[in-house]
MARBA-994900 format. One record per residue (C-alpha): x, y negated, z negated; residue in one letter. Coordinates in steps of 0.2 Angstrom, whole numbers, plus 5000, padded with zeros to 4 digits. Each point is the difference from the previous one (the first is absolute). Last residue first. Example, Ala and Ser with C-alpha at 12.3 -4.5 7.8 and 13.67 -1.06 7.14 Angstrom:
506850054964s499450174997a
// end
This chain:
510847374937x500849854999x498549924992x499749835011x500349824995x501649975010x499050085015x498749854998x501449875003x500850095013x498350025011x499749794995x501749965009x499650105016x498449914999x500849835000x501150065015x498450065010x499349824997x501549925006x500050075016x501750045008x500250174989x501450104992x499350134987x498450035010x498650074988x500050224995x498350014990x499950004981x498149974997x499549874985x498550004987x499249864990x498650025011x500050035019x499049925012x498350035007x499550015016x499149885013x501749985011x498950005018x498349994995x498950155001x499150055017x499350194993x499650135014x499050114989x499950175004x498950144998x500050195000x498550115005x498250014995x499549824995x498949934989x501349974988x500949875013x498549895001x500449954982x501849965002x499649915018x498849884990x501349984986x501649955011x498649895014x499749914985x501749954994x500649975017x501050045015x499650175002x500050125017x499050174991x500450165009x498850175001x501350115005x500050105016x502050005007x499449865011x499149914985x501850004991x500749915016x498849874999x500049974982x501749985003x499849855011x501749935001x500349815004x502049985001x500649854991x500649835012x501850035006x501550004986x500650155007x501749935008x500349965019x500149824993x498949955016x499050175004x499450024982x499850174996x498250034992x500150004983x499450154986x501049924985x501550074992x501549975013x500749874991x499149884987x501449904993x501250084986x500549924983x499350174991x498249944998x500049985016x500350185008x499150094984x498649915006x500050025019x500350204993x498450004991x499449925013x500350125016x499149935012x498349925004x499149994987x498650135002x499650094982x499250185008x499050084987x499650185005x498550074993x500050185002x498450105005x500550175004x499150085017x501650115001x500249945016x499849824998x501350024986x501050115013x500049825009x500549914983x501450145001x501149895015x500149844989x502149955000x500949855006x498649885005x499150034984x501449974989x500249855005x498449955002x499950014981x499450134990x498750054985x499250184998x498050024995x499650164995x498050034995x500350154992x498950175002x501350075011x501549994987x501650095006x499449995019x499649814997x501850004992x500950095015x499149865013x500449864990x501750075001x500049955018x499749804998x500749994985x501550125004x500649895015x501149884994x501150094987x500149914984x501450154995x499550024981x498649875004x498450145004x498549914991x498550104994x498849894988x498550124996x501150104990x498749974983x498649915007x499749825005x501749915006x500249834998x501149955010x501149814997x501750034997x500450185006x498749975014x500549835005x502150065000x499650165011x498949905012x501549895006x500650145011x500150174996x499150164992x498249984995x498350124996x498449934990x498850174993x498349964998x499550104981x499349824993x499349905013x500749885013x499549835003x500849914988x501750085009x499549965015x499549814997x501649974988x501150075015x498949875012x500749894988x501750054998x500349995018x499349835003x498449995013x500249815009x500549825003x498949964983x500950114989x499250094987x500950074982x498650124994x501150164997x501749894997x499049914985x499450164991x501650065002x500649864991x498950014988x500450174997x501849964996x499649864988x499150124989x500950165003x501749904993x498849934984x499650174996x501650065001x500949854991x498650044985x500350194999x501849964996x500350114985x500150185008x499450104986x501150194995x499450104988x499350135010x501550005010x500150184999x498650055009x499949905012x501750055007x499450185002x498749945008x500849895012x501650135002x498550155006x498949895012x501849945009x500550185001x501750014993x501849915002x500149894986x501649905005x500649864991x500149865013x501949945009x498949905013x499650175009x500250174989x498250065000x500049985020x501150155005x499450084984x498650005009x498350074987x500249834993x499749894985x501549854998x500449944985x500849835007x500949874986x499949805004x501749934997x500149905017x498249975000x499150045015x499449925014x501650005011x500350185002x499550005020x498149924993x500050164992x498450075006x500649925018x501650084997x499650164997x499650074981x499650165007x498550024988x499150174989x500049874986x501249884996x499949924982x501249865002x500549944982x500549814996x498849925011x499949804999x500450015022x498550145001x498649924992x500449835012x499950165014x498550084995x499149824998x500549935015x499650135015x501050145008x500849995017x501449984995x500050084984x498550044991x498350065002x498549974985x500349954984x498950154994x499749984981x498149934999x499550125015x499449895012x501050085016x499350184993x501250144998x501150105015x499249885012x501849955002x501450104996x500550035019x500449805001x500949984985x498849984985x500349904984x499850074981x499449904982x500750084987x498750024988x500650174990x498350074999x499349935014x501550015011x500350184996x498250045003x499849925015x501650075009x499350184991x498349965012x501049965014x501150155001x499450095013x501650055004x500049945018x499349824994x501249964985x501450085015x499549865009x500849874988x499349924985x501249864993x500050004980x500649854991x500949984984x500049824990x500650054982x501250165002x500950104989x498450104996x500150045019x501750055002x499650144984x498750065010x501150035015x500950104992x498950074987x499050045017x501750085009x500450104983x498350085001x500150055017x499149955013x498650115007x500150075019x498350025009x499950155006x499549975020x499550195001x500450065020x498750135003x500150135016x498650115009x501050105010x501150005016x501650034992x499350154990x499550095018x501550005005x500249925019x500450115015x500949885010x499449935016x500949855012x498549885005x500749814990x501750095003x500149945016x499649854997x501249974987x499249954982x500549874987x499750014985x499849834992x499649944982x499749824996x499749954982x500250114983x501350024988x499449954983x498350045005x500550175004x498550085013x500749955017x501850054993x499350174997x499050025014x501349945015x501150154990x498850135002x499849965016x501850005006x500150154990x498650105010x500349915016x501750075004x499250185005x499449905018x502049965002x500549815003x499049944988x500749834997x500449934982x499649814991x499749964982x499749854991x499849915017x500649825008x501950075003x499750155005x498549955014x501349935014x500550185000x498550025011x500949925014x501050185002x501750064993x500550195004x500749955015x501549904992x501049865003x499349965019x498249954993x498650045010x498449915001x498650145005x498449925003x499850125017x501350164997x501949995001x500150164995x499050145010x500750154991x500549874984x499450174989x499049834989x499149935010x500149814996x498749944985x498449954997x499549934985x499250074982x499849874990x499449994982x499749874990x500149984981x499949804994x501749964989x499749825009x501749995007x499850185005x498549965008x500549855008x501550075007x499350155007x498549885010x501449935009x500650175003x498350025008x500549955020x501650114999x498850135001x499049965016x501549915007x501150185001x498850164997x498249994999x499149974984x499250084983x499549884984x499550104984x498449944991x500449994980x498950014985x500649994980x501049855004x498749874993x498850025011x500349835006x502050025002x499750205010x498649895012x501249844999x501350125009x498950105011x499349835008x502249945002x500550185007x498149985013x500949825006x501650055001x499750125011x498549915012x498450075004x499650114987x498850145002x499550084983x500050204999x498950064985x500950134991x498950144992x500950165009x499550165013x500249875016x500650035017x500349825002x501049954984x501250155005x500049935019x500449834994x501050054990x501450105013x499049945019x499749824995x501649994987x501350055017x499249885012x499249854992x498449984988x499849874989x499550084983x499549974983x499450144988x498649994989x499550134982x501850024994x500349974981x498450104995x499949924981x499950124985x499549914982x500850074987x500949834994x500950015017x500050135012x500450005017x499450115013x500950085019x499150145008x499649885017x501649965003x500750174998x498950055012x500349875014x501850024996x499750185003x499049985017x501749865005x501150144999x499250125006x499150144991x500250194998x499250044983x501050084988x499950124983x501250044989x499449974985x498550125004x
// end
């Protein structure tokens, strides 16, 4: 019985062992594979393509219509369901792979799990060179698909049909560790793809991957414990692993009880309520006042299941030279950053381990917090309703959208000038209702992963925020929206270029250059010309959205109500003012300005940079 096989090819057992694959976490069992992306090329069309098409599994096949694109839906699909579900990405050899290693990076930057499975050359070489075969002279064993090792936790090729069972095994385990998870790639020769093997039965069974949480040990809570009590002014900043934990309610029962008030980074928010008493909201960069005024009087940083990048740093500049770090991460990788104490557990597990020892602790400055969230909700409260007579401001028809939406819709983001409105001034409705990918601020993933997280949560409203911008370089999957008769609301903010960038460009002592959509101007030969008109409500209507063209306040909250009548995907073709975002507070970016300029402005920017990196922690 033990030795019992069943002769499959390669790409039929992978199907199989997809299919078979469960996680387990807190004794409840998720089927990690139940979708699988595909554009279909030669070599995958005929190996898993013919396995998906011949049947005898539960996988549903989803038509992607561009690579990147379909890696970047399956990656907020895996992010939104909280890494507990994934949908593996198969293409064709040579472009059709190389096309999702964008979507690696940003996975593994995001520690999101993805899987992709691309084509590769065949590998007995019996016909070598074949179509989408770049060849390298060094070495015949090295194909494009390499690209995919340095942007993967784990890489291997199965060159032999046998080579599957560790290779998959493998892909699982690091697909599975939270500690170690982001992009996995196996990639698969051609050939191969149809080779048979007789498979064991036992690799092809039903199979449980138990996420046990890890606990901290007791010396690790005195520890850090002990760093607390120490401590007048701490401060707790909630990352995404608060959120992948499920460690919201223990994050509101340690500040409760403790008092410490806590700030979000980007994939910490919506992980408690914006008007919770002790939530000072984002900080960083692109964070908002009262986290980051909180943040420079800190003498302990509390960080929770976080990167601590630069822009949750403000690039080490925000905090206190002297200010200790106890750091609560299942990464060691990440638990040792800015020289923190490490408590490398389950972020559910250190909270309320911590919690429970510091019964006796009481954070003393209730009254600065309260006053902070005060100020700073006023502010937002100004930004949503600031009008401007020549037109619709970005932040207001932001307010409008976000007042509109109800409690359980779900707001998606990535790039742009968005990312620093939404940290700032969202207010997101339900726990993880706020779904922002700014590990690797990849243009793109708001307008496909919108897809991925209506997939993950169907009964959602899901409403995703982009510029032009983004649009222009990357929107293939709103069409397999229209396919999949899924009703996304895509949020197109139309300012004519790159603004976030513009910005950045002048704040740094720098002219506008090359950031605005201009025609070029046949006398300077330069693109200064007249700004391009684009109609992308006209293009989105082509692909079969309902579309929206807005210029006003009105014409925002009539089309948002229209919209839930419909029966297929939306978008609003938003006119917002040109430079209509917000600015940063009491926060500073360290970016790379012009040592040796002309212009005076640049050199009196260059002289600020090295002021600021004067008052930065070293490391």
């Amino acid at each position: 019985m033990g030795n019992e096989t069943v002769r499959l090819t390669m790409a039929q057992a992978l199907v199989r062992f997809l299919d078979n694959q469960y996680v387990e976490l807190d004794g409840h069992e998720t089927k990690f594979v139940n979708n699988l992306f595909g554009v279909f090329g030669h070599g995958c069309v005929v190996g898993v393509g013919q396995a998906l098409s011949q049947g005898d599994h539960h996988i549903r096949f989803l038509q992607g219509k561009n690579e990147q694109n379909m890696a970047l839906a399956a990656m907020a699909f895996a992010k939104q369901r909280n890494r507990l579900e994934i949908i593996p990405c198969v293409s064709s050899i040579g472009p059709g792979a190389m096309n999702m290693v964008t979507a690696a990076g940003c996975a593994t930057a995001n520690r999101i799990p993805l899987l992709l499975l691309p084509g590769d050359t065949i590998a007995c070489r019996q016909p070598d060179p074949v179509l989408q075969q770049a060849e390298f002279f060094t070495s015949f064993g090295q194909t494009v698909t390499d690209a995919f090792r340095g942007v993967c936790h784990y890489f291997d090729r199965i060159e032999r049909p046998e080579q599957l069972m560790t290779a998959a095994i493998h892909a699982m385990r690091v697909l599975t560790d939270p500690a170690d998870t982001g992009a996995v790639c196996l990639a698969m020769p051609q050939d191969v793809e149809g080779e048979a093997y007789d498979y064991p039965v036992s690799f092809l069974r039903r199979r449980v991957w138990h996420l046990d949480r890890r606990v901290p040990t007791a010396a690790q809570i005195e520890r850090a414990a002990d760093l607390i009590r120490s401590s007048k002014r701490p401060l707790v900043i909630a990352g995404g692993g608060v959120r992948y934990s499920f460690a919201g309610d223990a994050l509101k029962t340690f500040c409760e009880t403790t008092g410490i008030p806590f700030s979000e980074t980007q994939a910490g928010k919506s992980v408690l309520p914006w008007d919770h008493p002790l939530n000072l909201g984002g900080i960083g960069v692109t964070g908002g006042q009262a986290a980051n005024v909180i943040a420079k009087e800190a003498d302990c940083i509390i960080a929770v299941g976080t990167r601590l990048t630069d822009f949750t740093t403000s690039s080490k500049w925000l905090f206190r030279g002297d200010a200790k770090v106890v750091s609560i991460n299942i990464c060691p990788f990440d638990a040792v950053k800015m020289d923190g104490e490490p408590i490398i557990c389950d972020a559910r597990e250190g909270l309320s381990s911590l919690c429970s020892v510091l019964g006796d602790y009481r954070y003393t400055g209730g009254e600065a917090v309260a006053a902070a969230r005060k100020t700073w909700n006023a502010i937002v409260d100004e930004w949503y309703h600031k009008t401007d007579s020549r037109g619709l401001t970005q932040t207001r028809a932001l307010g409008i959208i976000n007042e509109f939406m109800q409690k359980k819709d779900i707001a998606v983001g990535s790039a742009g000038s968005l990312p620093g409105d939404m940290q700032r001034l969202f207010r997101p409705g339900d726990r993880d209702t706020y779904h922002m990918e700014y590990g690797f601020s990849n243009m793109g993933y708001e307008t496909n992963g919108a897809l991925g997280v209506k997939l993950a949560c169907p009964d959602s409203e899901v409403y995703t925020f982009f510029g032009d911008g983004t649009y222009l370089m990357a929107h293939s999957e709103l069409v397999t929206c229209v396919q999949e008769h899924l009703r996304v609301h895509f949020c197109l903010f139309d300012n004519s270029g790159w603004g976030c960038i513009e910005n950045l460009q002048n704040n740094q002592g720098n002219d506008t250059f090359g950031t605005v959509f201009r025609f070029r101007n046949p006398e300077t030969g330069e693109l200064d010309g007249p700004e391009i008109p684009l109609d992308f409500a006209a293009n989105a209507a082509a692909y079969g959205l309902k579309t929206y063209s807005i210029h006003t306040e009105e014409e925002l909250k009539a089309a948002l109500q229209d919209a839930l009548t419909q029966d297929r995907p939306v978008l609003y073709d938003i006119k917002v003012l040109h430079g209509s975002m917000t600015p940063g507070y009491e926060s500073w970016w360290r970016v790379g300005v012009a040592e040796v300029s002309t212009q005076p402005r640049v050199q009196k920017a260059y002289e600020d940079l090295m002021q600021h990196v004067g008052k930065t922690r070293k490391f």
